[in-house]
N, C-alpha and C positions, 0 to 999 in steps of 0.2 A: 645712442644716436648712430648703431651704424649702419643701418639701412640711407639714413637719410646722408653720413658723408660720404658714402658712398654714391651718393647720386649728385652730390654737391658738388662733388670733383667734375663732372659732366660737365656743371653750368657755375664752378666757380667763377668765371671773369663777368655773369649775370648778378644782377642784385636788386631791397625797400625803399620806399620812402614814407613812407608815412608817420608823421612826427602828429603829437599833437602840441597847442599853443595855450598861450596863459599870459598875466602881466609879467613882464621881464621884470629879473632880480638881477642885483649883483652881491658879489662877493669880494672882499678884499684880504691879502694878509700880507702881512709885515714881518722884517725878521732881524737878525743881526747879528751874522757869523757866514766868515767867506770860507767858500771850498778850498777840499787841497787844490793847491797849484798856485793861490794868489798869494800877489806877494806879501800883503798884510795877513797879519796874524788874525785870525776869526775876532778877539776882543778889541782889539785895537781896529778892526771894517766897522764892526758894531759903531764905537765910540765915535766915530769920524761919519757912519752915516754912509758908507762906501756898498748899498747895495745895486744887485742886478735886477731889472722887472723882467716878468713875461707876464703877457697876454696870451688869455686863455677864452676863448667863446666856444661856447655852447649855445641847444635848443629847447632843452627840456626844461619844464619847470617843476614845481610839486618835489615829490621826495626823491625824485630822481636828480632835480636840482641840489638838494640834500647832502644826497650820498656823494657827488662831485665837489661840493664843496668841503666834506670832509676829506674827502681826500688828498684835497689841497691844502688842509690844514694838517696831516700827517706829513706829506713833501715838506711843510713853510720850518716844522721839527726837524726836518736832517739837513734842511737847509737855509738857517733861520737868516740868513744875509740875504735872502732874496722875497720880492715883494713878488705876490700875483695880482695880477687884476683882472677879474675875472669877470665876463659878462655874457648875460644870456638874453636872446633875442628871437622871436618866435618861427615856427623852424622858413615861413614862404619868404618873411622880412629877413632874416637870416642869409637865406642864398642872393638874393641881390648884396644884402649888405656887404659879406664876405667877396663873391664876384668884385664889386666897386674894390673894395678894399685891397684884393689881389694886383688889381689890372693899373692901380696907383702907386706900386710898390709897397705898400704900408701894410703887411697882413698882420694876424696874431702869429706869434710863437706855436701855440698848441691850439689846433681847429676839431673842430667835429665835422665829421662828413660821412655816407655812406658807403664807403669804397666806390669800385665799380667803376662806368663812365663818366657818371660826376667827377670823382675823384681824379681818374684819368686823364681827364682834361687839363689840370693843373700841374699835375705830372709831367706832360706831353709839353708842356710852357716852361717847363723846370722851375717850379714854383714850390714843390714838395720836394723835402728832407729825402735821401735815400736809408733808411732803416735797417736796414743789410749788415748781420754781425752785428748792428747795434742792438738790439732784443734777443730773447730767448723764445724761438717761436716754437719749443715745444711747451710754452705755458699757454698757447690756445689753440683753438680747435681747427685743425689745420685747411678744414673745407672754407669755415670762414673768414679767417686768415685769408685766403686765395682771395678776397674779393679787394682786396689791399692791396695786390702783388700786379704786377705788371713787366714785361720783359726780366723775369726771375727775379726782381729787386722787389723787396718789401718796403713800401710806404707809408702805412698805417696798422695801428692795433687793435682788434676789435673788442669791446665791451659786452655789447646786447646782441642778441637773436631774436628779429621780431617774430610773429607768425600772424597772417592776416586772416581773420574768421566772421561770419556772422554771430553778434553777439546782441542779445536780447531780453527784455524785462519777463521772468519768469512768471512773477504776480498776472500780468496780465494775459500773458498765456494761460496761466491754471484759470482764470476768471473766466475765458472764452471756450475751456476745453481743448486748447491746440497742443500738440506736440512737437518738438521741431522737426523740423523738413529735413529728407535726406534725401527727397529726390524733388524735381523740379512743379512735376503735379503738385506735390504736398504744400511746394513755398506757395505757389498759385491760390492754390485753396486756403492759405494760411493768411495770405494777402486779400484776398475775398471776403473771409471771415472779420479781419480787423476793420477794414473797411466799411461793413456792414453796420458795424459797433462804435463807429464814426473815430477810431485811432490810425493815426497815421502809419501802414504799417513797414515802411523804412525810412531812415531819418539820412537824408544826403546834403551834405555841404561842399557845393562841388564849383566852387567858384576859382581852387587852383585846379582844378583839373585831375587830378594825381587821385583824389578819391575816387572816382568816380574810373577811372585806371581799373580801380582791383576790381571791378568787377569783370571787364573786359577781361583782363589777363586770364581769370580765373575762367572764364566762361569759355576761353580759345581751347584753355588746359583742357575741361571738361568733354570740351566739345571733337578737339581732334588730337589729343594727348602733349605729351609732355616733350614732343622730338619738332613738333610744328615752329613754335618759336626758334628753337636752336637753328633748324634749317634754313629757315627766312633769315635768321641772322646770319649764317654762316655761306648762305645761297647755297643750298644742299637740294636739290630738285621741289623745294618748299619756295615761295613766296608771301610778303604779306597779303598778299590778294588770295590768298588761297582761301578755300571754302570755308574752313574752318571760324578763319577771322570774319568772315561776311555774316555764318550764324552766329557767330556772339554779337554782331554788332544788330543780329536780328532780335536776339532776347533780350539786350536788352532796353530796344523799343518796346517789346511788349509788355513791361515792366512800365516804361515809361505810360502807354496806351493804357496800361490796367491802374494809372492813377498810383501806384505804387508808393510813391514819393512824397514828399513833402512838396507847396509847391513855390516856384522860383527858387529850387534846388541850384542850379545854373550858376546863382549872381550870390549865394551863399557863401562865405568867406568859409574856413577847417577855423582856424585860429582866433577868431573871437566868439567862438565856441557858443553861436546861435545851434547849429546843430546838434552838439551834445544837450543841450537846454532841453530841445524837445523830446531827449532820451529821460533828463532829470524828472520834468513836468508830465512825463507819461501820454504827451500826447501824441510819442512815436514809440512803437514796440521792438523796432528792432536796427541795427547799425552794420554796416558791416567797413570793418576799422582792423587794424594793427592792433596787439595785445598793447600797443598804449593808451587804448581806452583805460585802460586799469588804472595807471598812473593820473590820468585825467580824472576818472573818479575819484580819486584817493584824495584827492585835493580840492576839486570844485566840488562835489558832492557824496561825501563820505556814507551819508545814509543809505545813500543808492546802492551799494555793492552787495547790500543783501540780496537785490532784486537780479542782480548783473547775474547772467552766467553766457554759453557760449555755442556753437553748433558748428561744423565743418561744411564750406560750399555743398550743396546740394550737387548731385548728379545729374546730367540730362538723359533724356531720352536717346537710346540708339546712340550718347555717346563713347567716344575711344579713351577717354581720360579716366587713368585708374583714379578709383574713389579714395584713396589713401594721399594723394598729390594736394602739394600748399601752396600757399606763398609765402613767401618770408623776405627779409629783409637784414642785413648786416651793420644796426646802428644805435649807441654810434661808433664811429671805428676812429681812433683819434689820431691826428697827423700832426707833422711838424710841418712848419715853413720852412722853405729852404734862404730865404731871408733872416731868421732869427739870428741875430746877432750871441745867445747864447744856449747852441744845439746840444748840449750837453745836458745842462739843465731841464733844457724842454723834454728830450729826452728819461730822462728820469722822471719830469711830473707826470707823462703819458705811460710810465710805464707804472707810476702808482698809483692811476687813474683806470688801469687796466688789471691790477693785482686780482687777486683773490681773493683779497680780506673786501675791496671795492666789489668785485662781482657776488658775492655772495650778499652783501647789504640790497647791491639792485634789484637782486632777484627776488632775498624775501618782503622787503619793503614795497616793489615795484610790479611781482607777479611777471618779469622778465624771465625769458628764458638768456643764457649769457655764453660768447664765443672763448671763455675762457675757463682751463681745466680745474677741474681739484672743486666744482661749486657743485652741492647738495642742494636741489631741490624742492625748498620745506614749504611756500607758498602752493597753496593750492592751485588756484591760476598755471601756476608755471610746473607744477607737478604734472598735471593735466594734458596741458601745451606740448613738453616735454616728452610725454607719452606719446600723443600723436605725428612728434616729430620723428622719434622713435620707428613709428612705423611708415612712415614716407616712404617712398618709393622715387619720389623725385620730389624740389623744392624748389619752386619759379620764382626769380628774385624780379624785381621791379624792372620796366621796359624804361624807364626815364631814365632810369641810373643805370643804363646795360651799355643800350642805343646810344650812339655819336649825336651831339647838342642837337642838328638841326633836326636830325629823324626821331630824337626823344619829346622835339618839341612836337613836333607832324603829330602825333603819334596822341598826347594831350590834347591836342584841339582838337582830331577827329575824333577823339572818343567822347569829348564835352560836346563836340557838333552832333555826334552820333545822339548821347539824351537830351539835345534840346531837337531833337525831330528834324533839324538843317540841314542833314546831310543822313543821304541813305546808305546803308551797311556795305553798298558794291561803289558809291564811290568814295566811301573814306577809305576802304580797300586799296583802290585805285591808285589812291592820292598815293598814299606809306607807299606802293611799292615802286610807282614812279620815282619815289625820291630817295629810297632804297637805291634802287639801279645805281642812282647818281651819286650816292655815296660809301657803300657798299661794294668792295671789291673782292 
């Protein structure tokens, strides 16, 4: 990877989102023996029932869920006086619920979140744990790690490296004769083709918004490189209104015009997993998702992964975005409450929640690539991923989770107003960088 942390050092304080959703599970465990320092003796907490809880929420479900939950159950062994309760929530219902939950005083012990502005935000409320000298942060990968850190103080640990791609039923490619696209003609024609043969040739569920994100982001990449965002964020003689972002918000109207989509993509929920459906039932050819479509597969349709495989954003025409550039995402990166009544603990389950014996189950079970060292590669998916991340040249993390709340919000509705046709590419431009001005210093 070090092409790519070297470019992540650039846009370390930038970061994904893209989770997928499922029925919520829970987890529970039980234990009964106190740490050093209490005053009863581990058999005698046992005996008397004298344990500690933490509250632990996550997003994932499937084997990703899995592996989290084992590794709660290796913590509940070195620390069998303490109970977890653990619960997972799907990732759109998740940030309301935690939000509510923060702003009540009442959060969990150990959260999942993205780094970044999301995470910052909490931060900035002194809501989150400072993790400083409390970890050993030469156990991960230090570019991603950065998306955790804020004013030099570490608040979160990272797990996963998403990477965001067009990913595609190969069956029905070889049945129509298509190739994947690596340039914009090609997806056109690729899009024409499936249409022609009456499959729907991309499958979007964009009723949070945030999907429907990667394409924008990826298309700004393409379109006028990888220093465009930084600048508009940074007010570096770039703007959101610059040309760059007007053509992406031009293509991908003509996406939207050429019937592209599925339709009422718009009012389409991510998390109850209408859209992946139409990836299972073949009546969409292609997605373009977080490598946790994988994990979604693994779990709602096992059969499918023979047909799954994957392609890198396409190129445009005449643009400045080297063809080697991604998006990616840092999740999830686990934090503590700066509320938990026992940071010690929490401390130590996020730190065996981030291990290595943990990161390597994610990866092979999950097809995860992971921000923590010492993990071998062995899933194909993530052998792959990992190659291309390998050669990056720069890795654009998510505008939602970069951007300050109210311009990450701007930011979501024009690009959702952008594919329902509502708003044209020069003034959702317009909008972001009016409000840019006003928050942006």
């Amino acid at each position: 990877m070090k092409k790519a942390v070297t470019s992540l050092t650039v846009v370390s304080m930038a970061f994904l989102a893209a989770c997928g959703g499922a029925p919520a599970g829970t987890g529970k465990t039980d234990g009964g023996a106190a740490p050093a320092g209490d005053k009863k003796p581990a058999a005698e907490a046992a005996k008397t029932g004298d344990k500690k809880t933490l509250e632990f929420w996550y997003i994932d479900p499937g084997d990703k869920e899995k592996v989290y939950l084992e590794a709660v159950e290796r913590f509940k062994k070195k620390h069998p006086d303490v109970e977890v309760k653990a619960l997972q929530t799907p990732n759109d219902t998740y940030k309301q619920k935690f939000a509510v939950a923060m702003s009540g005083g009442n959060p969990p012990d150990v959260f999942h979140s993205w780094g970044g502005g999301w995470l910052k935000e909490f931060v900035n409320q002194g809501n989150v744990l400072d993790l400083t000298g409390k970890i050993d942060e030469n156990n991960y990968v230090k570019t991603v790690l950065d998306n955790a850190k804020f004013g030099g103080k570490t608040y979160g640990v990272p797990l996963g490296l998403s990477i965001t791609a067009f990913w595609y039923n190969k069956d029905i490619f070889n049945k129509y004769g298509l190739k994947p696209p690596a340039t914009w003609e090609e997806l056109l024609k690729v899009v024409d083709t499936l249409k022609q043969n009456k499959v729907i040739p991309i499958a979007l569920a964009n009723q949070p918004k945030w999907p429907g994100a990667y394409y924008f982001m990826y298309l700004a990449d393409r379109t006028a490189g990888s220093d465009l965002f930084k600048n508009a964020l940074g007010r570096k003689g770039q703007g959101f209104d610059d040309e760059g972002y007007v053509q992406a918000g031009k293509y991908i109207q003509e996406l939207v015009k050429r019937d592209a989509f599925n339709k009422g993509f718009n009012g389409i929920p991510w998390d109850a997993g209408q859209g992946r459906q139409l990836l299972y039932t073949e009546q969409a050819a292609m997605l373009v998702m977080s490598q946790s479509i994988v994990n979604n597969v693994r779990q709602e349709a096992p059969d499918y992964e023979k047909k799954l495989d994957f392609f890198p954003f396409p190129t445009l025409p005449g643009g400045k975005g080297d063809p080697s550039d991604l998006g990616g995402a840092s999740a999830p990166v686990w934090s503590v409450s700066a509320k938990s009544k026992n940071p010690d603990l929490a401390i130590e389950l996020i730190k065996e929640l981030s291990s290595t014996e943990t990161a390597q189950a994610y990866s092979d079970r999950t097809g995860s690539l992971v921000g923590v060292k010492g993990v071998t590669y062995k899933d194909e998916f993530a052998k792959r991923l990992g190659a291309l991340t390998e050669k990056a040249k720069d890795i654009h993390w998510p505008y939602d989770q970069t951007l300050p709340p109210d311009l990450a919000e701007l930011h979501k509705d024009t690009t959702q107003a952008l594919f329902g046709l509502s708003m044209t590419p020069e003034e959702a431009a317009k909008k972001m960088e009016e409000k840019a001005k006003q928050i942006l210093k």
